[in-house]
Every structure is written in C-alpha cells, then in structure tokens.
KOLTOR-533112 format. One line per 2 residues: for each residue x negated, y negated, z of C-alpha. Coordinates in pm, 1 decimal. Layout:
BEGIN
X Y Z ~ ...
This chain:
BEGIN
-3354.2 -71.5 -3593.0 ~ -3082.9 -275.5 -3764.6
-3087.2 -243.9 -4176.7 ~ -3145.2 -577.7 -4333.7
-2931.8 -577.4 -4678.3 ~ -2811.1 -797.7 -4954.2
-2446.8 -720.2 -5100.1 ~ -2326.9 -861.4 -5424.4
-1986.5 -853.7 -5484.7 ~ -1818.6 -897.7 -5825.6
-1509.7 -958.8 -5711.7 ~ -1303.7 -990.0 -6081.8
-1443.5 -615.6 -6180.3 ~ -1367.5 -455.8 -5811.8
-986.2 -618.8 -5788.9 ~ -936.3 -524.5 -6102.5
-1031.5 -216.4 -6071.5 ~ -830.5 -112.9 -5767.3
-517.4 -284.2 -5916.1 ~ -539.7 -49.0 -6203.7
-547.0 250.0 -5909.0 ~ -392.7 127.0 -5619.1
-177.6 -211.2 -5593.4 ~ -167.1 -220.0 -5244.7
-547.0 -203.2 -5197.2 ~ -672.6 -417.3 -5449.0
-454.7 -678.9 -5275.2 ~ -632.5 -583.3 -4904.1
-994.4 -582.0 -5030.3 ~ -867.9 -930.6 -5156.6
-722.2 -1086.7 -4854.9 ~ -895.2 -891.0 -4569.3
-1260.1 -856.6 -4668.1 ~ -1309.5 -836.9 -4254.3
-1147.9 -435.8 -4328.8 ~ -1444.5 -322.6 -4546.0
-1679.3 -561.0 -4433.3 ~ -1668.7 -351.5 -4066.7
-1688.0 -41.4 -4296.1 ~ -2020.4 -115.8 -4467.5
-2177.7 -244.4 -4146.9 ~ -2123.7 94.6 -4007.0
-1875.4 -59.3 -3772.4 ~ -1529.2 86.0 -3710.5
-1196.2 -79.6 -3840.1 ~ -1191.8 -287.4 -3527.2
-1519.6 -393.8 -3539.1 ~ -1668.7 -175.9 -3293.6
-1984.6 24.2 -3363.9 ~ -1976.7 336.2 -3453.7
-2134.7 565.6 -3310.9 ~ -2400.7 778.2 -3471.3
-2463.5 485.6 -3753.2 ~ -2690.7 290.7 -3793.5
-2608.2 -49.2 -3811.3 ~ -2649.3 -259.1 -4123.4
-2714.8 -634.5 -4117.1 ~ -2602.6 -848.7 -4450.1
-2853.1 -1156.7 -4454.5 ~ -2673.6 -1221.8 -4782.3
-2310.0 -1202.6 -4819.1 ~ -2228.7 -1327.6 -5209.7
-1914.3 -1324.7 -5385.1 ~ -1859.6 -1425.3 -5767.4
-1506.5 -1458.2 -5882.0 ~ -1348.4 -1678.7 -6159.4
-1170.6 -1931.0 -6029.9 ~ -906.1 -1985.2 -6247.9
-717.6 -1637.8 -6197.1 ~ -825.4 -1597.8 -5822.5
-901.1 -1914.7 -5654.8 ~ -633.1 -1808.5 -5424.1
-814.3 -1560.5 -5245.6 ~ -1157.5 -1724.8 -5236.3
-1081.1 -1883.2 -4853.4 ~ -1056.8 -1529.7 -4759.6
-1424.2 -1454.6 -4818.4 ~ -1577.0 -1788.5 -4680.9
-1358.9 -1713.0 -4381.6 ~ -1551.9 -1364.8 -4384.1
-1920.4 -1557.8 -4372.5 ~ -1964.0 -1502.4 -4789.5
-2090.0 -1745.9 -5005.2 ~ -1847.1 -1776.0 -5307.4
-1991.3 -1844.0 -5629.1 ~ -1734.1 -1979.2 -5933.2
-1772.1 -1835.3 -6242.6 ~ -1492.4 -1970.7 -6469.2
-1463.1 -1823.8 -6793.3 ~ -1652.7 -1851.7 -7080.3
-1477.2 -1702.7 -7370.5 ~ -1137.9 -1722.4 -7480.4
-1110.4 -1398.7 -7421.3 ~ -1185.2 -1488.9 -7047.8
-1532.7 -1292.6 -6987.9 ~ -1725.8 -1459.7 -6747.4
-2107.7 -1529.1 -6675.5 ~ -2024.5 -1334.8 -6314.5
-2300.6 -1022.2 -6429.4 ~ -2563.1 -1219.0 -6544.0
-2526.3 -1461.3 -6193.4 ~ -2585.8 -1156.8 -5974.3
-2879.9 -1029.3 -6164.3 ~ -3038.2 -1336.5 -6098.0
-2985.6 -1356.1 -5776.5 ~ -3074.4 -1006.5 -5712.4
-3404.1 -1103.8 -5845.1 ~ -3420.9 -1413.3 -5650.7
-3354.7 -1211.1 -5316.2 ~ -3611.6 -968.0 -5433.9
-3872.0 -1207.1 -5433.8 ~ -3788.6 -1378.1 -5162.0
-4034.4 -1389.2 -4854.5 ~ -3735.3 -1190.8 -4619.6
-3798.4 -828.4 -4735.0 ~ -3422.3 -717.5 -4772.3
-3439.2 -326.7 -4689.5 ~ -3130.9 -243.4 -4896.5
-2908.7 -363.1 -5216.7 ~ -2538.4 -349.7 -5180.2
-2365.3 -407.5 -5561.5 ~ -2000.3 -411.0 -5564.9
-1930.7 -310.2 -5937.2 ~ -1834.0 -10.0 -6196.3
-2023.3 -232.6 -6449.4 ~ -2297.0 3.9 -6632.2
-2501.4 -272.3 -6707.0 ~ -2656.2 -334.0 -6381.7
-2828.9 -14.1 -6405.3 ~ -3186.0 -188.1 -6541.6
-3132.7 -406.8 -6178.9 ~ -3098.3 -75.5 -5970.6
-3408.7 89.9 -6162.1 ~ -3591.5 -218.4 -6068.1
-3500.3 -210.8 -5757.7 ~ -3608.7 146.8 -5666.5
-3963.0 57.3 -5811.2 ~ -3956.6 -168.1 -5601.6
-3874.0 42.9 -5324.1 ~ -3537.9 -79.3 -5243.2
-3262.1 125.5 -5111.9 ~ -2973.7 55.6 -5389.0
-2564.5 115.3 -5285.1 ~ -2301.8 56.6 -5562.1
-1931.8 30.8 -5418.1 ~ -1730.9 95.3 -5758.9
-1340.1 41.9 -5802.8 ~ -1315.2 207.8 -6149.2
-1490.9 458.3 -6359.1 ~ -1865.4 443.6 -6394.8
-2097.4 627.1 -6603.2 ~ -2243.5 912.8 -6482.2
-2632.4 736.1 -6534.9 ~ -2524.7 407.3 -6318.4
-2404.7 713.5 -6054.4 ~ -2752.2 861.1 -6092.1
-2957.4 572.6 -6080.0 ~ -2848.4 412.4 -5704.1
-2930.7 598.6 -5367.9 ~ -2559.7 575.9 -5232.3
-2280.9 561.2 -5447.1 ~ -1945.0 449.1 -5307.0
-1646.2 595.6 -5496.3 ~ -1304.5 375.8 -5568.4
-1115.7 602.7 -5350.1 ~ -1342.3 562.2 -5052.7
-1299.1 150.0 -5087.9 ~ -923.7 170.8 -5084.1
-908.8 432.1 -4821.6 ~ -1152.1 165.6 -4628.2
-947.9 -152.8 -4712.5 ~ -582.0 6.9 -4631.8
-682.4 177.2 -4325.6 ~ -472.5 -25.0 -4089.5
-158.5 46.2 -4288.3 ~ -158.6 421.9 -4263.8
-323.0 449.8 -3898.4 ~ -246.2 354.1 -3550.7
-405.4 43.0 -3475.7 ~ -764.0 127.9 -3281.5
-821.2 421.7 -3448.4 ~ -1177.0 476.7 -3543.0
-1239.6 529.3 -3913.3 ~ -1234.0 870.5 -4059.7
-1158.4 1110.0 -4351.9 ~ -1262.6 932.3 -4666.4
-1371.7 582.5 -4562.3 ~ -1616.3 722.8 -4314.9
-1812.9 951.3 -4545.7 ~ -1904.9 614.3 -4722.2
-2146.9 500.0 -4412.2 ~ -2306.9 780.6 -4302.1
-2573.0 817.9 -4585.8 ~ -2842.9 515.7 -4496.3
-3156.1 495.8 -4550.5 ~ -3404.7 647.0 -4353.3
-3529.4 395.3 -4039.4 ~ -3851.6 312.8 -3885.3
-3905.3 503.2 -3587.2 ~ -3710.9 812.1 -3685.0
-3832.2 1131.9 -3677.8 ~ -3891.1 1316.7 -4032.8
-3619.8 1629.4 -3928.7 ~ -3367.5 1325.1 -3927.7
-3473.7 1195.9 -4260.9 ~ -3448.4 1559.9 -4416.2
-3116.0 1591.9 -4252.0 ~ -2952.9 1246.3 -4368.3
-3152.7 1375.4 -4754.5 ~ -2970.8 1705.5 -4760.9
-2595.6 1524.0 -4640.0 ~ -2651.3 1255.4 -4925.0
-2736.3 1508.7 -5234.0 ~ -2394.6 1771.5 -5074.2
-2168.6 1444.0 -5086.6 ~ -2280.7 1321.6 -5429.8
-2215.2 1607.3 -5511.8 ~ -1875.8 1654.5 -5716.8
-1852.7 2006.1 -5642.9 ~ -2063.4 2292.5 -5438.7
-2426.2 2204.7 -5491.4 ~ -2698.7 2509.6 -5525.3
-2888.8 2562.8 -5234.9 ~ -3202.2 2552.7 -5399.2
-3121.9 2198.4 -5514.7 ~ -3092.6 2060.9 -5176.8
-3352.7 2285.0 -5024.4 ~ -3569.0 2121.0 -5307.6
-3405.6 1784.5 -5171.3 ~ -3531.5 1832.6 -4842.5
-3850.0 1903.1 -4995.0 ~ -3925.9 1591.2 -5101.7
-3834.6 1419.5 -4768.9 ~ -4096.3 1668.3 -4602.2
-4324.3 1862.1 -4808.8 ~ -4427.6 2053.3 -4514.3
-4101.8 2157.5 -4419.2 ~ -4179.4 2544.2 -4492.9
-4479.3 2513.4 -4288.0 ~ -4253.7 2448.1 -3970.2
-4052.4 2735.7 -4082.9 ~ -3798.0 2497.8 -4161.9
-3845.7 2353.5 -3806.6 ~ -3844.4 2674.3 -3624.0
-3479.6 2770.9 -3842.9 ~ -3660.9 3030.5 -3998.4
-3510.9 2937.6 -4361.6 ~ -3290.3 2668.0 -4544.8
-2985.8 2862.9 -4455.4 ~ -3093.4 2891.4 -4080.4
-3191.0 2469.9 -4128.0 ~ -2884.2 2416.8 -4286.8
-2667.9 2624.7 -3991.8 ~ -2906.9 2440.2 -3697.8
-2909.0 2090.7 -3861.9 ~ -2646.0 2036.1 -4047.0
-2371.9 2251.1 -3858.6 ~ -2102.8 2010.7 -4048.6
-2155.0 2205.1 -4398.3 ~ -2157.9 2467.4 -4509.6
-2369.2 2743.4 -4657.6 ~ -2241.6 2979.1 -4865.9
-2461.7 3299.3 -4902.4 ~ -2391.5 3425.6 -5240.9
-2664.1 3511.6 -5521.3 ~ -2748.9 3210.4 -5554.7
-2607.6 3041.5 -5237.8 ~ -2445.0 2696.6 -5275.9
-2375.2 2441.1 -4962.5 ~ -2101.5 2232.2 -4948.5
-1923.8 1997.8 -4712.2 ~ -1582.9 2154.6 -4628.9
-1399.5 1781.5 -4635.3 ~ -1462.2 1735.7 -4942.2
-1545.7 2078.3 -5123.0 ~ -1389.9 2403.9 -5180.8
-1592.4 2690.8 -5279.2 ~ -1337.7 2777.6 -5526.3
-1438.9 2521.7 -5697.5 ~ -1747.4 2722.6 -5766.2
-1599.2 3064.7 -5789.6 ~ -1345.5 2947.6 -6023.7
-1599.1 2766.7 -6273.9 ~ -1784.5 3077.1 -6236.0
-1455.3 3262.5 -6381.6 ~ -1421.9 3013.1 -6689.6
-1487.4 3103.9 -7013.1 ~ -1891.3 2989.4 -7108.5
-1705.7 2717.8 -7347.9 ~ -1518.4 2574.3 -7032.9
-1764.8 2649.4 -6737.8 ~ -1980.3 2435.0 -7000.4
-1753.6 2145.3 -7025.5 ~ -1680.5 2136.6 -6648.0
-2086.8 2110.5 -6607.2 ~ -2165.5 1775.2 -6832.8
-1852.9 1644.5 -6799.1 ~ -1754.8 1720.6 -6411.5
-1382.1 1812.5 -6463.9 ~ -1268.7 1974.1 -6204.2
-1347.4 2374.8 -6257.3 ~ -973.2 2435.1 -6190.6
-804.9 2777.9 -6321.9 ~ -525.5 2686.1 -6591.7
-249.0 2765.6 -6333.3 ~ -381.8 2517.2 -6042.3
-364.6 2262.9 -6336.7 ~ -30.3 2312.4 -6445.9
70.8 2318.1 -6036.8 ~ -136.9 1975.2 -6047.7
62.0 1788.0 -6304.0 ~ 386.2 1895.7 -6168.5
285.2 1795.6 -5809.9 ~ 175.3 1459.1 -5922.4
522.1 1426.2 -6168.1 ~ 722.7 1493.7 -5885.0
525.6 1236.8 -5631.1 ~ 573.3 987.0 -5899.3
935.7 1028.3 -5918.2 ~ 985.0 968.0 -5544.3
654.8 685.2 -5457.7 ~ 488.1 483.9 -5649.6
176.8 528.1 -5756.2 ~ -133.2 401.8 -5528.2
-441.0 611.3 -5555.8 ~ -492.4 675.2 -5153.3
-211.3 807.9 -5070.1 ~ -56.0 926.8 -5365.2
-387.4 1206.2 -5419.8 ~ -327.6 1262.3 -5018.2
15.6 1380.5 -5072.1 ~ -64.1 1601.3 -5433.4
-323.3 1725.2 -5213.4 ~ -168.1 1863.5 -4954.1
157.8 1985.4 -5180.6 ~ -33.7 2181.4 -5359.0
-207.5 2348.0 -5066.7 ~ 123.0 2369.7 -4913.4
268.4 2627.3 -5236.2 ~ -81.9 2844.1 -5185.2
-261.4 2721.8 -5464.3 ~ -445.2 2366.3 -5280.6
-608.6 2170.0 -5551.7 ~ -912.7 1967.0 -5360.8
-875.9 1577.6 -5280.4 ~ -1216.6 1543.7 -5509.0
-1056.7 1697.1 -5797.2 ~ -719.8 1513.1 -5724.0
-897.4 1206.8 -5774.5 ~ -1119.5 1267.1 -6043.4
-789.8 1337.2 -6263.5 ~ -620.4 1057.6 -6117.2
-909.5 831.2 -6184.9 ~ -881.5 950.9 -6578.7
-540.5 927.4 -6628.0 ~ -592.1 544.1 -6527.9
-895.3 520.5 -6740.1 ~ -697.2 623.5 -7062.9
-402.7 446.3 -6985.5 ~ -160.2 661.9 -6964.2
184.5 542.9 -6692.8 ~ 150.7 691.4 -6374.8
520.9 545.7 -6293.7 ~ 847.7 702.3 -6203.7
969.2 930.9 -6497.1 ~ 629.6 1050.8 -6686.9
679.8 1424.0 -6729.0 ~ 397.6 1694.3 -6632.7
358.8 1785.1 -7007.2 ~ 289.9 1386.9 -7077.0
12.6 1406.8 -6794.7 ~ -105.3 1724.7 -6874.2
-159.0 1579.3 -7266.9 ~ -334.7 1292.3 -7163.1
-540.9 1432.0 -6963.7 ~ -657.7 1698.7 -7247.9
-699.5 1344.2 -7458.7 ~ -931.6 1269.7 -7176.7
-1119.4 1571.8 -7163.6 ~ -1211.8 1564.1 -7524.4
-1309.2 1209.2 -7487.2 ~ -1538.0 1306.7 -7211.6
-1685.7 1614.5 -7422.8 ~ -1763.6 1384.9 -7715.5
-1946.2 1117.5 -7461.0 ~ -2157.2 1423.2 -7345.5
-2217.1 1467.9 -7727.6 ~ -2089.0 1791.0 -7715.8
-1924.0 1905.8 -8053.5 ~ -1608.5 2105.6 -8031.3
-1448.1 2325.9 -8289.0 ~ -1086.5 2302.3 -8350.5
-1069.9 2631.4 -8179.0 ~ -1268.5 2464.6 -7868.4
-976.2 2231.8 -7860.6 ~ -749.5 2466.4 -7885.3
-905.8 2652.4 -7552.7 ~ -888.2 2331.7 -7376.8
-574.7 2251.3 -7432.9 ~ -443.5 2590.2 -7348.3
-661.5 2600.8 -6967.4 ~ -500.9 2182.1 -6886.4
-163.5 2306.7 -6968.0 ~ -134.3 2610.2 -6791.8
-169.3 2857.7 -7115.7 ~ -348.0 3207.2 -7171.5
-779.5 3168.0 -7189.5 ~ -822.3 3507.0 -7123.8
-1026.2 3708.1 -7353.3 ~ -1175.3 3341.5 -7538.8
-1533.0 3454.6 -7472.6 ~ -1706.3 3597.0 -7173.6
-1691.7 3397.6 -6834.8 ~ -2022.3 3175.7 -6809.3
C-alpha cells in the first residue's frame, strides 16, 4: 500500500539553513529538488524504488519562498510537480507571512475529504509544533525535515524527524558517488522509519517502532526504553514470548539483526552506523555534574581528550577544505578514528551544528583553542536553556573537560 502524504516546504528557513552548514547543498536542495524528492518517496537517487520501502505518494507538493531574494530558483520546483506559493516580505526587516501560509494550509489539507496518511514539514521553525500536536490528535503521521537547529520539544513532538545532515547528505549525493549508486549511509536512514501500513503484520510494526526510537536516539538508548517502545505497538508481545525470541534481547538479535544489543546492567541497544557504545561507557565515566549536562542537553558524552583530538581534527580540515557540513564531519570522522581515538559522525555533527548556531567562523585559520571556546560558550548556553544553574566552579569543570584539561577527582562519576 502506497503512503498518501502532504509535504510543506518552507523553502527561505531550509536554504538558509543549509547555507549556514553547507554551501554546496543548500544550493542542490535549491536547484535539484528531483535529488531529495526521490529520497522522501523512498526511491533511490535515480529514481528507482528501493527496495524494502515503502513507497510514499505526495498528493500535495507545496513550496513557499519569498520571491524577491529567490525567485530564481522557483522554476526548479514547478519543474519538480510543486506548487509555489509567493510570500514577499512583510517587514522591513524582511520576515515573511511563509509560517502562518503553511499552517493554514495544513489545516485546509486536514479537513479535506482525501484523508492524507502523513505530514511532511520542511522547517527548524519551533513554532509549528501546536500544528504537529494537532496533527497527532488527529492521528496523522507527522515528519519534519530540518536544515538548522531545532528545539528539542519540536524534535519530540513529530513521529520522524529528519536531521540537517541527512538532507544535505540526500541533496549532494550525486557529487560524492558514482552515478547509479543506490542511496546509503546517512541519506538512507532518513526513509526507512514510515508509518506502519495496512495489511502488515504487527511483528513488522514492533520492528519499524523499536528502529525509529534507536535512531532518534542521539546516543545508546536503554533497552528497557525500547522494549517499553515495542510495548506499545503490541501489548501482547510478552505473551508470544517476544514472538517465540524468548526475550527483548533474543527479539532484538532475531528481528532487528542490524542493531545492536548491548548486555550490560542495564543493557542499552544501539545502531552501530550511527552509535558507539562509548558513547555510553564514557558518559557513564563523567563526573555526576557532566554526565548531567550531557543528559538534558545531549552533548556528546565525549572524554576531555577525544574533545581536544576533535577541535584539532576539525582546525586542521579547515585549513586544507572548506567548510561544508557533509563532508567536512565525514573526514573529522574518520581522522579521528584513524589516530585511535574515533569521535562518532553523530557527535561530529552535533558540535558542528553548534558552532554554526553561535556563530563562530568555521573558515581557514580558526585555531582549536577558538573552537574549543566557543563551543564551551555553547555548552553553557545550552545548560541555561535546560534551566540548569551552574556555579562558577561548574563552569570551571566544563571548560576544563571541552578543552582537554584535568576533571578527575571533581565529584564522583554519575
């Protein structure tokens, strides 16, 4: 059965957004909307289906853009089958009435007499999270595609969430692959996760549950939190004996053979592309002030001497490329595993995505120490949106584990 959706695209706050991160793909989600289009269909980056997903249908293909600064690329999306929608600006300060033109549409196609299965928004803009609320009491399966920073709540409140480095890994696919080659690595992970079909059997539905809550995950999630997942797909599950597995691990091993479960006290499951279970181990290692951080804020659980390897891995790939979040966080990536200490892509990313957020120049020159203090800036920044009140000796401790200092002995480890 084919997935009838509705995608919403604003296309100001998602070029934008990927500009900030990555040049090179804002410019191809721009001018070859056919690229990502294939990608959210489930479709491979030659158009071909893919096999194993199931395929998704847009009935309504919008696009709102303001005219003025990006007229230029609106042919591209009519030649794509979207319906553009102007929204010149308003304001001298340029804002335009491109938010409050999806949310009445959304509305519109939610009353409309064509039951549209699924929700695609393509914005990082928090205030479409009373739209996705509505739309999941209305039983609607909601995706957001985001090309910046979001707030965690937007994150929580829609079923899929699409991260900025999936979309540019999606739209610049072409450029870094042999023509023909089926989509993989980052932009695949982002069509896997759809909703549950009619006609499918409930094991699949539990299975496609427990993939989506490991994914969203940012690092390895408990496994009583996705056994409690797949729980709520099939309350019966234990009954079954978790389908003749004998337990979640033995489900987990049987069903789901591409993660992976960990069986510590208390396990943890994880999805080995983009997980490490040092992520875990090493948050378990923090100091309780720091293992506390890296849980309401979800910086990257690091130990302070993969950090300080971080920051001087990224200085050194910004002295010899420039700066486009794909590749750039594939090559910091893989330096870092390749001088035994391998920071994960996730993490990568997440500090990448930070830096950008606070401004600080990612261009040829900036010294470790200059990322490493920015990204300390960032860290308190994120501490104070989680309302949590540091000390000036908390600050102190933070500072020290970013830049590669001494946090042993601070406290005991959480």
């Amino acid at each position: 059965m084919t997935l009838k959706s509705a995608l919403f695209v604003d296309f100001d706050n998602i070029y934008l957004g990927l500009r900030d991160m990555d040049p090179g793909a804002a410019e191809a989600f721009a001018a070859r909307p056919d690229r990502w289009m294939n990608w959210l269909e489930g479709r491979s980056a030659t158009g071909e289906a893919a096999q194993g997903v199931p395929d998704r249908r847009f009935l309504v293909r919008n696009v709102y853009l303001n005219p003025e600064a990006f007229g230029k690329y609106r042919a591209f999306f009519t030649r794509s089958g979207f319906r553009s929608i102007d929204c010149p600006p308003l304001t001298t300060r340029g804002k335009n009435s491109a938010d409050i033109s999806m949310v009445l549409d959304i509305m519109d196609a939610l009353a409309d007499e064509t039951r549209y299965d699924e929700f695609v928004i393509m914005s990082a803009d928090a205030d479409f999270t009373p739209v996705l609320q509505r739309l999941r009491a209305k039983d609607r399966w909601t995706t957001v595609v985001a090309a910046s920073v979001s707030a965690a709540a937007f994150r929580a409140t829609c079923d899929v969430f699409v991260t900025p480095e999936q979309l540019a890994a999606a739209s610049r696919w072409d450029e870094f692959h042999p023509p023909g080659e089926p989509l993989g690595g980052d932009a695949e992970r982002a069509v896997v996760v759809l909703p549950q079909q009619a006609g499918s059997d409930r094991r699949e539905a539990v299975v496609r549950e427990v993939h989506r809550v490991v994914r969203a995950a940012p690092r390895p999630l408990a496994a009583a939190t996705a056994a409690h997942a797949a729980l709520s797909i099939d309350p019966s599950i234990k009954d079954s004996a978790w389908y003749g597995a004998g337990s979640f691990s033995g489900f987990v091993k049987t069903h789901c053979s591409d993660l992976e479960y960990v069986p510590t006290s208390p396990g943890y499951i994880l999805d080995p592309t983009l997980h490490s279970f040092e992520d875990q181990g090493g948050r378990a290692q923090l100091p309780r002030l720091l293992a506390q951080v890296c849980a309401l804020t979800d910086v990257p659980a690091l130990q302070p001497d993969a950090y300080a390897l971080l920051f001087e891995v990224l200085a050194q790939d910004l002295r010899n490329s420039a700066f486009q979040l794909y590749p750039t966080s594939k090559r910091v990536r893989d330096e870092t595993e390749a001088r035994g200490n391998p920071v994960t892509r996730n993490a990568v990313n997440f500090v990448l995505k930070g830096l950008v957020y606070v401004g600080q120049s990612l261009a040829e020159g900036v010294t470790a120490d200059a990322l490493a203090d920015a990204w300390v800036d960032n860290v308190y920044t994120l501490c104070a949106n989680a309302r949590m009140s540091l000390s000036d000796e908390d600050r102190g401790l933070i500072r020290r584990w970013i830049t590669g200092g001494d946090i042993s002995g601070s406290d005991e480890p959480a």
